[in-house]
C-alpha positions in Angstrom: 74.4 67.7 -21.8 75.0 64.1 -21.3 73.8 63.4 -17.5 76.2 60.0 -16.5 73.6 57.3 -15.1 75.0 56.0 -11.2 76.0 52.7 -11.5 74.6 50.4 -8.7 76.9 49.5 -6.2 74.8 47.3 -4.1 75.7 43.7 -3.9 72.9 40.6 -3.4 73.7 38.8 -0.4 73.4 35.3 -0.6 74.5 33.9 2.6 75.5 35.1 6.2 79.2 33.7 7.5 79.5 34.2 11.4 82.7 34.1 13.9 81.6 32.2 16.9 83.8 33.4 19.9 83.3 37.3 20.4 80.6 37.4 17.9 77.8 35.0 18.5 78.9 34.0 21.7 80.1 36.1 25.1 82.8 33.6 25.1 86.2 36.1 26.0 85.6 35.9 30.0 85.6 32.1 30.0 88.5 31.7 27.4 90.7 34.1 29.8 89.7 32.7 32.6 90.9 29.3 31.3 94.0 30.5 29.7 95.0 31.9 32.9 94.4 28.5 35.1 96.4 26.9 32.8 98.9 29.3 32.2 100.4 30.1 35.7 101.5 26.7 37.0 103.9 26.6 34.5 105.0 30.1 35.1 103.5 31.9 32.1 101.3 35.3 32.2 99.2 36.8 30.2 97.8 40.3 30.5 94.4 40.9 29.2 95.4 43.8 26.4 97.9 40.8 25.3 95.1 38.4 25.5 92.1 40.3 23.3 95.3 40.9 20.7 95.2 37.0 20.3 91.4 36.8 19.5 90.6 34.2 16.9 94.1 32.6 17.1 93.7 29.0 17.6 95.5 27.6 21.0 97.9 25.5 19.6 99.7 28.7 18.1 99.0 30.8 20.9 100.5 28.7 23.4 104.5 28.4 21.5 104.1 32.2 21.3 103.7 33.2 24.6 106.4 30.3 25.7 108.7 32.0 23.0 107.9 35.5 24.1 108.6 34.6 28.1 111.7 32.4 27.3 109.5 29.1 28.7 110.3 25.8 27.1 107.4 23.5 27.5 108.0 19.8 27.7 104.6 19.0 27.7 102.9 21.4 24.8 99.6 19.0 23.2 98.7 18.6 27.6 98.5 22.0 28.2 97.2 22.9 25.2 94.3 20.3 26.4 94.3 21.8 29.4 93.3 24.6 28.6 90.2 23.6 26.4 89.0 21.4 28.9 89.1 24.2 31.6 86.4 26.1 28.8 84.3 23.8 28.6 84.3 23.5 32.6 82.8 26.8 32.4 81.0 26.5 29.2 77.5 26.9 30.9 78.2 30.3 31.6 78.0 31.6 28.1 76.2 34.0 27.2 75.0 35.0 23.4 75.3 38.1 22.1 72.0 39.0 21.1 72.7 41.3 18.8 74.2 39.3 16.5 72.1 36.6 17.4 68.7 38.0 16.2 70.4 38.6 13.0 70.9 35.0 12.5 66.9 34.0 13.8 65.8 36.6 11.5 68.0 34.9 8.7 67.2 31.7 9.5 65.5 29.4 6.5 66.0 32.5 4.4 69.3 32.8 3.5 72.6 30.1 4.1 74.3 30.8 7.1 77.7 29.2 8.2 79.9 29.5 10.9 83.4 30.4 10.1 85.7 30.4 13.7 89.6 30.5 14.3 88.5 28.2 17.4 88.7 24.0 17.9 85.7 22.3 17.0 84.7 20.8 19.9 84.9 24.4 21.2 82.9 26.0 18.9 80.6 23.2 18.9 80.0 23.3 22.9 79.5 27.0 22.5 76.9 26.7 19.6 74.9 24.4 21.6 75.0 26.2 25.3 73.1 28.7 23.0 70.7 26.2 21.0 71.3 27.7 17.8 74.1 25.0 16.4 71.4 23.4 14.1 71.1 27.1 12.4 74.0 26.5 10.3 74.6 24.9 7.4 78.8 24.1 7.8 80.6 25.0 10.6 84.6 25.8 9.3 87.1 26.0 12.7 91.0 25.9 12.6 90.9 22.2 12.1 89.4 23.1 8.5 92.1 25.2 7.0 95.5 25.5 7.1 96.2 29.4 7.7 94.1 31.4 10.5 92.9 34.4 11.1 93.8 37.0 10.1 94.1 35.2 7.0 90.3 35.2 5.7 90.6 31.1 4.7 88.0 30.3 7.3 85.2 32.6 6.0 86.9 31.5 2.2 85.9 27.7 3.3 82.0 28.5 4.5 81.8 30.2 1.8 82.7 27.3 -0.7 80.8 24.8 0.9 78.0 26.7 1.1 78.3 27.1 -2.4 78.2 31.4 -2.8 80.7 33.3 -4.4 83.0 35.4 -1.4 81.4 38.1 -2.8 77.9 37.4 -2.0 78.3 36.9 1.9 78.1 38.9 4.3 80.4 38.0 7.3 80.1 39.2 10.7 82.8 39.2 13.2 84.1 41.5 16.2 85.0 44.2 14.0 81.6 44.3 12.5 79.8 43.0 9.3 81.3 43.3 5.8 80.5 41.7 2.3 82.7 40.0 0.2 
C-alpha cells in the first residue's frame, strides 16, 4: 500500500505588514475622545459600539456617514474633518504602544521588511509612530492617502506589500483581529 506523502503547507514569510491605530498603537481612547469634541457642537453623537464598528475608516468617510445617518447637513465638512485630527494630535502624548505587537516588530527588526499599512491620515499615523519611537522601523508607511478604497478592502496591506517588493503571499499582516499571511 501506497502511503500519500503530506504536502507542506507552510508558507516563508518574507515581510511583516502592520495596522497602526488598534494594533501598534493604544490609539482608540484618544481618537474617541477627539471625535466626540468635535462631533457635539454641531449636534452629532456617536456611541462607542458605533464608534469601534468604524475602526480603520478614514475621517473623511466617517464624518458624511454619520451626518447622513443623523439627518445633519454640514456646511463646513474639510474644517471639521480638520478638527477632529488636530484635536488627536492635542492628545497624541498620551499614546500608548501595545507591546505586544510591538516586540514582534523589535524582534523583526533588520531581519525581515516590515511596513505599515493604516486606514488612518498620514500625519496621523506618522505622529503616532513617533510618540512611540519606532517610525524609523519601517520600510514604507501606506495610509488612506495611498490608495483609493479602504479598509475593509485589503488595498492598503496590497500597497506595503508592493513596495516592499514581496508577493501578498509572503507577508504576514497583523491587525486588531490578529495576524494572518497572505
Amino acid at each position: 500500500m501506497e502511503t500519500k506523502k503530506a504536502r507542506d503547507f507552510s508558507v516563508t514569510i518574507d515581510a511583516l505588514i502592520f495596522d497602526c491605530d488598534g494594533t501598534l498603537c493604544d490609539s482608540m481612547p484618544a481618537h474617541y475622545a477627539a471625535w466626540t469634541k468635535v462631533l457635539e457642537p454641531v449636534g452629532m453623537t456617536l456611541e462607542r459600539e458605533r464608534y469601534l464598528s468604524f475602526a480603520g475608516t478614514p475621517s473623511q468617510r466617517v464624518i458624511p456617514m454619520l451626518a447622513a445617518e443623523q439627518g445633519i447637513t454640514l456646511p463646513d465638512f474639510p474644517s471639521l474633518n480638520r478638527a477632529k485630527e488636530d484635536s488627536f494630535l492635542d492628545v497624541a502624548h498620551l499614546l500608548q504602544p501595545i507591546e505586544a505587537v510591538v516586540s514582534i516588530a523589535r524582534e523583526n527588526r533588520g531581519r525581515l521588511k516590515m511596513a505599515v499599512a493604516s486606514g488612518g491620515v498620514r500625519r496621523l499615523v506618522m505622529r503616532q509612530l513617533e510618540q512611540l519611537e519606532i517610525v524609523d522601523w519601517f520600510e514604507t508607511i501606506v495610509t488612506a492617502e495611498d490608495t483609493e478604497r479602504h479598509k475593509p478592502d485589503p488595498d492598503v496591506f496590497l500597497e506595503a506589500a508592493r513596495r516592499l517588493g514581496v508577493a501578498p503571499e509572503r507577508c504576514r499582516v497583523y491587525d486588531r483581529r490578529g495576524a494572518h499571511s497572505g
